[in-house]
Backbone as XML, in Angstrom:
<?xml version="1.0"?>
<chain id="A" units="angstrom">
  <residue number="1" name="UNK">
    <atom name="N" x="74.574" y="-75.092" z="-78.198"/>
    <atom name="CA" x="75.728" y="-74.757" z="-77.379"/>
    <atom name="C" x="76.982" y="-74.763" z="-78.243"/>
  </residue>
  <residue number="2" name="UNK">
    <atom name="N" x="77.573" y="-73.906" z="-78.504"/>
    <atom name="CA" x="78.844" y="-73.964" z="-78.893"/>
    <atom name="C" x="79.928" y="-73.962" z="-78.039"/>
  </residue>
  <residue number="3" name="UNK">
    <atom name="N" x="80.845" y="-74.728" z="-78.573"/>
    <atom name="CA" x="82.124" y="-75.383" z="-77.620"/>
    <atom name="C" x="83.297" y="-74.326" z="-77.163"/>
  </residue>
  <residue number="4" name="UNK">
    <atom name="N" x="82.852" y="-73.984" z="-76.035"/>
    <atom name="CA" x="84.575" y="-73.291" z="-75.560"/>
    <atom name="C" x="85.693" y="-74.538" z="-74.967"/>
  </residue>
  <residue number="5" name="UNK">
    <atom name="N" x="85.577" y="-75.575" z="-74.603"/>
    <atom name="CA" x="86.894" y="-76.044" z="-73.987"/>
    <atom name="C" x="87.105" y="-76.916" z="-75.056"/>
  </residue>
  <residue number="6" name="UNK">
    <atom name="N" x="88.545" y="-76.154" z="-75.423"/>
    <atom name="CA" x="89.852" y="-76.861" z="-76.412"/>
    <atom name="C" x="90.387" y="-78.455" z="-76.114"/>
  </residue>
  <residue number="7" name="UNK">
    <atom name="N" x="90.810" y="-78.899" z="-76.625"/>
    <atom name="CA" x="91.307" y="-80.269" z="-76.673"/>
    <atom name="C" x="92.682" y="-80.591" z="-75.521"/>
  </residue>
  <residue number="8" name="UNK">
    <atom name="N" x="93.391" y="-79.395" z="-75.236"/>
    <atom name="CA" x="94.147" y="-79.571" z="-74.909"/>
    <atom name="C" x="93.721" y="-79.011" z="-73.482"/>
  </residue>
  <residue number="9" name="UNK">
    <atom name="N" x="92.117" y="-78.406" z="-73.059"/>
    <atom name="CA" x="91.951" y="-78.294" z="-71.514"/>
    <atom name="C" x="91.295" y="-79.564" z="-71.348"/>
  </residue>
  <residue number="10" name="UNK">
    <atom name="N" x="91.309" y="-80.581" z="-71.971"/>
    <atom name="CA" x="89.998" y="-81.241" z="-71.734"/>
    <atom name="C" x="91.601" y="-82.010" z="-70.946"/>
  </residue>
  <residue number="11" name="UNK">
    <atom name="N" x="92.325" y="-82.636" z="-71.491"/>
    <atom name="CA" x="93.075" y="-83.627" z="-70.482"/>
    <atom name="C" x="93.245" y="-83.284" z="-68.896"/>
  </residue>
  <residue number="12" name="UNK">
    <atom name="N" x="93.464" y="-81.667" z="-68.499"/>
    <atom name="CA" x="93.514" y="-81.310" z="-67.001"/>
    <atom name="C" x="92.366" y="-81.678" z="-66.751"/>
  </residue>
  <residue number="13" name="UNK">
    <atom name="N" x="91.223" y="-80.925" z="-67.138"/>
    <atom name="CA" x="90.031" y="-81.149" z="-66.608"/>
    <atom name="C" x="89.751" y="-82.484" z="-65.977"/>
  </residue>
  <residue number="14" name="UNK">
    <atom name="N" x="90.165" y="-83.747" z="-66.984"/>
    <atom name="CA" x="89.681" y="-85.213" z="-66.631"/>
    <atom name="C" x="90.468" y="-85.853" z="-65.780"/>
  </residue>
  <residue number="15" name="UNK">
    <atom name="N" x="92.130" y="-85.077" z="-65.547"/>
    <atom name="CA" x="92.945" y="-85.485" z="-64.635"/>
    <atom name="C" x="92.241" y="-84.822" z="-63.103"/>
  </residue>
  <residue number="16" name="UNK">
    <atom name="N" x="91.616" y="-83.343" z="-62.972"/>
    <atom name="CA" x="91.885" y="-82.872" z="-62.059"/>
    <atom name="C" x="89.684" y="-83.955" z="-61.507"/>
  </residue>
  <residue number="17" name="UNK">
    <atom name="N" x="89.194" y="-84.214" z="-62.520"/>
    <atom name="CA" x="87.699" y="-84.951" z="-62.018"/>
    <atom name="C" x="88.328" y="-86.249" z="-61.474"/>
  </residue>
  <residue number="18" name="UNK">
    <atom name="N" x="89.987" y="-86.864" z="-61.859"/>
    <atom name="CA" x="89.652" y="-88.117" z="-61.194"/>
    <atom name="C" x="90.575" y="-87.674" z="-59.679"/>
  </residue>
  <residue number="19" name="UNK">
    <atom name="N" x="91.315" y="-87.059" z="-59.796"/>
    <atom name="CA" x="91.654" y="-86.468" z="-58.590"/>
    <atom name="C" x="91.028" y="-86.561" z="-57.661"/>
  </residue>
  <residue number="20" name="UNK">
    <atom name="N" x="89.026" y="-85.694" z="-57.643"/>
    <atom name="CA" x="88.922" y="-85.139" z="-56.998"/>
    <atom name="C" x="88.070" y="-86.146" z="-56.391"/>
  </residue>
  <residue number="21" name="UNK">
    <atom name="N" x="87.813" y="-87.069" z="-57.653"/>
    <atom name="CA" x="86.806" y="-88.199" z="-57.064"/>
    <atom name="C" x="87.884" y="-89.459" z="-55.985"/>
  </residue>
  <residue number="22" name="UNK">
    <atom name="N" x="89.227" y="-89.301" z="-56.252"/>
    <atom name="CA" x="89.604" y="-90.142" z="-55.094"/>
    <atom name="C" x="89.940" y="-89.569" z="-53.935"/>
  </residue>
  <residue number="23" name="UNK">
    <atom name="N" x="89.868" y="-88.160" z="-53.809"/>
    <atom name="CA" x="89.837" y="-87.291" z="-52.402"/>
    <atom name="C" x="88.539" y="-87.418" z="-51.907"/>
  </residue>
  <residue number="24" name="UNK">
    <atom name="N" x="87.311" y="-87.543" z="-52.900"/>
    <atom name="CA" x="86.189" y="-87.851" z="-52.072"/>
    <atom name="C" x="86.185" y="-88.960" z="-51.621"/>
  </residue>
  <residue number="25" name="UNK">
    <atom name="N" x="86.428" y="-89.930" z="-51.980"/>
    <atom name="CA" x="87.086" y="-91.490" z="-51.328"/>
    <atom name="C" x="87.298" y="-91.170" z="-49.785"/>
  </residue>
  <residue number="26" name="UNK">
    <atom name="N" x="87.953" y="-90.111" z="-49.703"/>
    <atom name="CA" x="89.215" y="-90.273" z="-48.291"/>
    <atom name="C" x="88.092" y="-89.343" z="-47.412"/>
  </residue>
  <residue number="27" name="UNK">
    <atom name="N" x="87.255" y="-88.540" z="-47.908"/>
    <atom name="CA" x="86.579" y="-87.598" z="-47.085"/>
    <atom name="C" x="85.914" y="-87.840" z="-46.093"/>
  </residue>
  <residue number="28" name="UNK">
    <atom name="N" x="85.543" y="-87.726" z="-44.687"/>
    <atom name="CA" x="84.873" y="-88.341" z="-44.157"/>
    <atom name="C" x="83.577" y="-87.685" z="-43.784"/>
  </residue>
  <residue number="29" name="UNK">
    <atom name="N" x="83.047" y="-86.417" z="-44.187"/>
    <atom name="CA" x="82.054" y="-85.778" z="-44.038"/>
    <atom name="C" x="81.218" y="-86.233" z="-45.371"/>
  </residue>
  <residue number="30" name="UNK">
    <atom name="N" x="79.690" y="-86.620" z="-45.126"/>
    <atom name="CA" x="78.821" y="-86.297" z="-46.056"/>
    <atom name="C" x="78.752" y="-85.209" z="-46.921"/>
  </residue>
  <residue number="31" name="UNK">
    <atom name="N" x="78.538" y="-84.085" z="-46.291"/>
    <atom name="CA" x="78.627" y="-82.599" z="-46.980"/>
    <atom name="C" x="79.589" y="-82.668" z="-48.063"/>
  </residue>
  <residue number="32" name="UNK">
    <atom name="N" x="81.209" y="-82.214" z="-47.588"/>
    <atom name="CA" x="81.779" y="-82.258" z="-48.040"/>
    <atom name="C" x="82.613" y="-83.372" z="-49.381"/>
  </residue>
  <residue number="33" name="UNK">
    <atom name="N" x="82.016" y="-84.344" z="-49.174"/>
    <atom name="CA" x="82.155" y="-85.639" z="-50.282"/>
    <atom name="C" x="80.886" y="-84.722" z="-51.133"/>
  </residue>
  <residue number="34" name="UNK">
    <atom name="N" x="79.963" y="-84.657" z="-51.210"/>
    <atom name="CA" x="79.042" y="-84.629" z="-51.961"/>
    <atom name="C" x="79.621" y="-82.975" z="-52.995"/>
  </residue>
  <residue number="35" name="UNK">
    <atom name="N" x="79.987" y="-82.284" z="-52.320"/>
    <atom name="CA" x="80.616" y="-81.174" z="-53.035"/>
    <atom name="C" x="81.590" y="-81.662" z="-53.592"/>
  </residue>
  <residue number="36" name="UNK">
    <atom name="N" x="82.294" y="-82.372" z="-53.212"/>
    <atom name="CA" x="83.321" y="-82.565" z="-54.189"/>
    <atom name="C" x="83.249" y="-83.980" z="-54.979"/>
  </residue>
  <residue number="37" name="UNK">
    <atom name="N" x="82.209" y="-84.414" z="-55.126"/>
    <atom name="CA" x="82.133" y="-85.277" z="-55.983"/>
    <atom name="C" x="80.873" y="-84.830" z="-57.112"/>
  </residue>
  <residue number="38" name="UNK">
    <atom name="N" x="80.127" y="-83.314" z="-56.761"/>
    <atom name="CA" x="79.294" y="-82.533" z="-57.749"/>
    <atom name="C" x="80.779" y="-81.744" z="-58.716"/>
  </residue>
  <residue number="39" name="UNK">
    <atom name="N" x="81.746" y="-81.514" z="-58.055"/>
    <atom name="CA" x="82.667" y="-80.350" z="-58.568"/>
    <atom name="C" x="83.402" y="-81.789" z="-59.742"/>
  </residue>
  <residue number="40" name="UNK">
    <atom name="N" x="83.704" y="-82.502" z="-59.375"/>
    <atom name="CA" x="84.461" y="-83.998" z="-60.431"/>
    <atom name="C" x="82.861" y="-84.381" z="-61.320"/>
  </residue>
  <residue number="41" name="UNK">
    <atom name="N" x="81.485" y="-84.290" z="-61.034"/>
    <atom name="CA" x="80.828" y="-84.148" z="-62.037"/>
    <atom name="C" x="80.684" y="-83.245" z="-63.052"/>
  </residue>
  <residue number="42" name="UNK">
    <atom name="N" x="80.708" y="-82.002" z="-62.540"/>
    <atom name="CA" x="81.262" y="-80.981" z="-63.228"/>
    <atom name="C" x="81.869" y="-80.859" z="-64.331"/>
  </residue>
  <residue number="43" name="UNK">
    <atom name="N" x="83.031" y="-80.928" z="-64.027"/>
    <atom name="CA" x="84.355" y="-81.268" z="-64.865"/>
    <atom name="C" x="84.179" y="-83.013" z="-65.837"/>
  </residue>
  <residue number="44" name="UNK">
    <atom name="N" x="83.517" y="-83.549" z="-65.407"/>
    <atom name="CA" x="83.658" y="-84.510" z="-66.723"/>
    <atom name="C" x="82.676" y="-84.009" z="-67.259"/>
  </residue>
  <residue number="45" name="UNK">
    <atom name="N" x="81.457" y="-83.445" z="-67.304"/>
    <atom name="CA" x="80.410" y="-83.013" z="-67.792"/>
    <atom name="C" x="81.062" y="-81.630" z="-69.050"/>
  </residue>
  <residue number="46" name="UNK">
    <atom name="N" x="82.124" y="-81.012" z="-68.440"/>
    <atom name="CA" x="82.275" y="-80.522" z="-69.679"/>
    <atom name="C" x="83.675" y="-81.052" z="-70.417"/>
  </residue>
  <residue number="47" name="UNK">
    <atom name="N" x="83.899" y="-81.759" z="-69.953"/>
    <atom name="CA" x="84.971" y="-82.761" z="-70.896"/>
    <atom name="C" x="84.045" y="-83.371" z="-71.696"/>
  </residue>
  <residue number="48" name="UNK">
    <atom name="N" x="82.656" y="-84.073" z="-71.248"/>
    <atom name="CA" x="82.321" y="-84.391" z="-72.462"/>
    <atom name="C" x="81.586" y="-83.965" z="-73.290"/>
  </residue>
  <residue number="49" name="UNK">
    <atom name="N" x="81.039" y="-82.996" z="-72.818"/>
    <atom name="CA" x="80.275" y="-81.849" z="-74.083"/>
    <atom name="C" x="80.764" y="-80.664" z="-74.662"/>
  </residue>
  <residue number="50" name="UNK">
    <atom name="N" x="82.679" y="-80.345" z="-73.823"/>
    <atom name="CA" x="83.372" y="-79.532" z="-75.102"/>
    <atom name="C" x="82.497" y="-77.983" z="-74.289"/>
  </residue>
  <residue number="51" name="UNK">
    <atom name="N" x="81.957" y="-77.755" z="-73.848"/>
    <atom name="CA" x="80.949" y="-76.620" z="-73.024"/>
    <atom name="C" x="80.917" y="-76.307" z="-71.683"/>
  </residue>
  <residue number="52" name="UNK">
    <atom name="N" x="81.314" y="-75.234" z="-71.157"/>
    <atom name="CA" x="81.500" y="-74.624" z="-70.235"/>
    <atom name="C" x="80.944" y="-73.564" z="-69.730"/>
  </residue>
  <residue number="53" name="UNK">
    <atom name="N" x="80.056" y="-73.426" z="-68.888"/>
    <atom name="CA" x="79.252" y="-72.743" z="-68.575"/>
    <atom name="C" x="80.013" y="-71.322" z="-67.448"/>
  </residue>
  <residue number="54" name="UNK">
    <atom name="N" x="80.992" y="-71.525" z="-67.371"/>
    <atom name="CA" x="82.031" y="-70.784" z="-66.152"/>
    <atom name="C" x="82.511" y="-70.074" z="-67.475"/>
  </residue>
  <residue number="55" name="UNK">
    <atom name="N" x="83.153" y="-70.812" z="-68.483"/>
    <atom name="CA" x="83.733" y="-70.192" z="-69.573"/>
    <atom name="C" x="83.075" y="-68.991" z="-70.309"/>
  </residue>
  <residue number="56" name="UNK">
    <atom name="N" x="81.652" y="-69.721" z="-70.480"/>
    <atom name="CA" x="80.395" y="-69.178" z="-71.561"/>
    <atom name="C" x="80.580" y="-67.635" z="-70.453"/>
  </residue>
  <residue number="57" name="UNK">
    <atom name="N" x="80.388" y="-67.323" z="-69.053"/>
    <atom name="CA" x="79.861" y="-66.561" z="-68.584"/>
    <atom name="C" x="80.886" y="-65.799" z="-68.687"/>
  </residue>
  <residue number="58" name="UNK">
    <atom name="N" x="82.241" y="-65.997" z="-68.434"/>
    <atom name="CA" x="83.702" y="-64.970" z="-68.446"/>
    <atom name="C" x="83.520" y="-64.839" z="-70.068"/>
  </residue>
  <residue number="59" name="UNK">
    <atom name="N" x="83.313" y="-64.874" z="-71.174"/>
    <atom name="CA" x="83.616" y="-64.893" z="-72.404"/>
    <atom name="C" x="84.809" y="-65.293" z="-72.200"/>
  </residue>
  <residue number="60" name="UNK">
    <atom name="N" x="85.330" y="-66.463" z="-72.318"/>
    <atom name="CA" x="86.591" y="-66.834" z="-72.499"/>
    <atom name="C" x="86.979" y="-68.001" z="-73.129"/>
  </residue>
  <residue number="61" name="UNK">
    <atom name="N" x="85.577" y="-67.729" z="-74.422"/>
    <atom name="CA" x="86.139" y="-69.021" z="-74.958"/>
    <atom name="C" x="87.059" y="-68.855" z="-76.242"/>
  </residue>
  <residue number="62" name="UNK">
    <atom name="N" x="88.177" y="-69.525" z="-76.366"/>
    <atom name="CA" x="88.959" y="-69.821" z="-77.255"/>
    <atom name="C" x="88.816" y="-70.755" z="-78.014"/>
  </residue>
  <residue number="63" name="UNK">
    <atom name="N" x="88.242" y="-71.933" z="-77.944"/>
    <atom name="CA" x="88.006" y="-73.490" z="-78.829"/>
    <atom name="C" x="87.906" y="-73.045" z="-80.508"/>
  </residue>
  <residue number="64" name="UNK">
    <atom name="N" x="87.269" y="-71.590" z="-80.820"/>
    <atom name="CA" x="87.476" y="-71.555" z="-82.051"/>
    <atom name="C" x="88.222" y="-70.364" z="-82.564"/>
  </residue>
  <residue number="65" name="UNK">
    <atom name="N" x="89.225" y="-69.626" z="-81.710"/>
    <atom name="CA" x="90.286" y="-68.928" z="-82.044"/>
    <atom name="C" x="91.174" y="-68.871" z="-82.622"/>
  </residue>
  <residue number="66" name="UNK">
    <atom name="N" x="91.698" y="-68.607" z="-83.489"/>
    <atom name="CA" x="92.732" y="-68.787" z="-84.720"/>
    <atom name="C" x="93.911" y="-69.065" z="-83.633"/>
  </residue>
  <residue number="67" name="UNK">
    <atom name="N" x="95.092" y="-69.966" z="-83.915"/>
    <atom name="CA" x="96.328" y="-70.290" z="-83.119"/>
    <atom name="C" x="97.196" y="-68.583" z="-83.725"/>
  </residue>
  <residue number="68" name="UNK">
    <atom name="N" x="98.328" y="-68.813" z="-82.865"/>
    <atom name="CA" x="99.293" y="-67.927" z="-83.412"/>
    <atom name="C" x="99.748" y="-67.703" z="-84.871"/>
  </residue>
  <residue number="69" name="UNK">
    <atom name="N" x="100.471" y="-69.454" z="-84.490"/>
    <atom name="CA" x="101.232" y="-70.167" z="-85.669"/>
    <atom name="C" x="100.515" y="-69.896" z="-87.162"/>
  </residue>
  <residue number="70" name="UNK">
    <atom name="N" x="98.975" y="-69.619" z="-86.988"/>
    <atom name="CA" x="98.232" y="-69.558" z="-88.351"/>
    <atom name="C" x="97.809" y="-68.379" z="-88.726"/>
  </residue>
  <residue number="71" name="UNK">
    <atom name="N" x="98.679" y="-67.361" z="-88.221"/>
    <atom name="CA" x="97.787" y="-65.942" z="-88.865"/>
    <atom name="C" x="98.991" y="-65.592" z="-89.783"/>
  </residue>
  <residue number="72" name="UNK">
    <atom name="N" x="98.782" y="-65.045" z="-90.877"/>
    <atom name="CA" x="99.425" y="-64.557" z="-91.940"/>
    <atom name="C" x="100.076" y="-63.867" z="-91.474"/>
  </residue>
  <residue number="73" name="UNK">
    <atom name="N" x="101.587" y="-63.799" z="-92.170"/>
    <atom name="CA" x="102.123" y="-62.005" z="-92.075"/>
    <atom name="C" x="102.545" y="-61.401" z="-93.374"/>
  </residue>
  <residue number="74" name="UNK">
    <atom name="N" x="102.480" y="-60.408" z="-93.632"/>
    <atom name="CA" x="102.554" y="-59.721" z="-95.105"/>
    <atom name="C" x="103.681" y="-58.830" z="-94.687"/>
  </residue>
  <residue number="75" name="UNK">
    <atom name="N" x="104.204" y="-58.811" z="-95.953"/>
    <atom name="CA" x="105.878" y="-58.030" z="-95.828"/>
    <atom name="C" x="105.367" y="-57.052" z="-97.365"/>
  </residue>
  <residue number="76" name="UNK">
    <atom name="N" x="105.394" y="-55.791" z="-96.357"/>
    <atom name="CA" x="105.419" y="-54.314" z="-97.400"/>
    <atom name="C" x="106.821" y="-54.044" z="-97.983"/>
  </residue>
  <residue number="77" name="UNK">
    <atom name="N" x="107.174" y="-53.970" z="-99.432"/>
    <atom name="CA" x="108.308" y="-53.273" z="-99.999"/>
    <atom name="C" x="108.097" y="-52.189" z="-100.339"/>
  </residue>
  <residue number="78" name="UNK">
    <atom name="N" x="108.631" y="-51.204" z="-100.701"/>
    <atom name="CA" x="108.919" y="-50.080" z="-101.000"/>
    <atom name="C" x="109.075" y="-49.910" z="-102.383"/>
  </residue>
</chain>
């Protein structure tokens, strides 16, 4: 597996899994706790393996994309 989620999605991700696990706290349906405490498994599951399977399928991974800041620019003279 190679890694699409960057360092800097992994902090939402782990903010929005503990989120979701204290809304399942408050939930009072079975069903609905259980979905949303698979969706906060989810999300730490790829916080901790860096892998995204939502990502993998959109091609949208960036984790090993060159930044802006690091691409060369060359200046033509005349």
């Amino acid at each position: 597996m190679r890694r699409n989620v960057t360092a800097s999605e992994r902090t939402p991700r782990l903010a929005l899994a503990v989120a979701a696990s204290i809304v399942a706290l408050a939930t009072p349906g079975r069903l609905l706790k259980g979905l949303i405490l698979a969706s906060a498994a989810g999300m730490l599951a790829t916080v901790a393996t860096g892998y995204c399977p939502i990502n993998a399928a959109l091609d949208a991974s960036d984790a090993e994309a060159p930044h802006w800041r690091t691409l060369k620019t060359f200046r033509v003279e005349p």
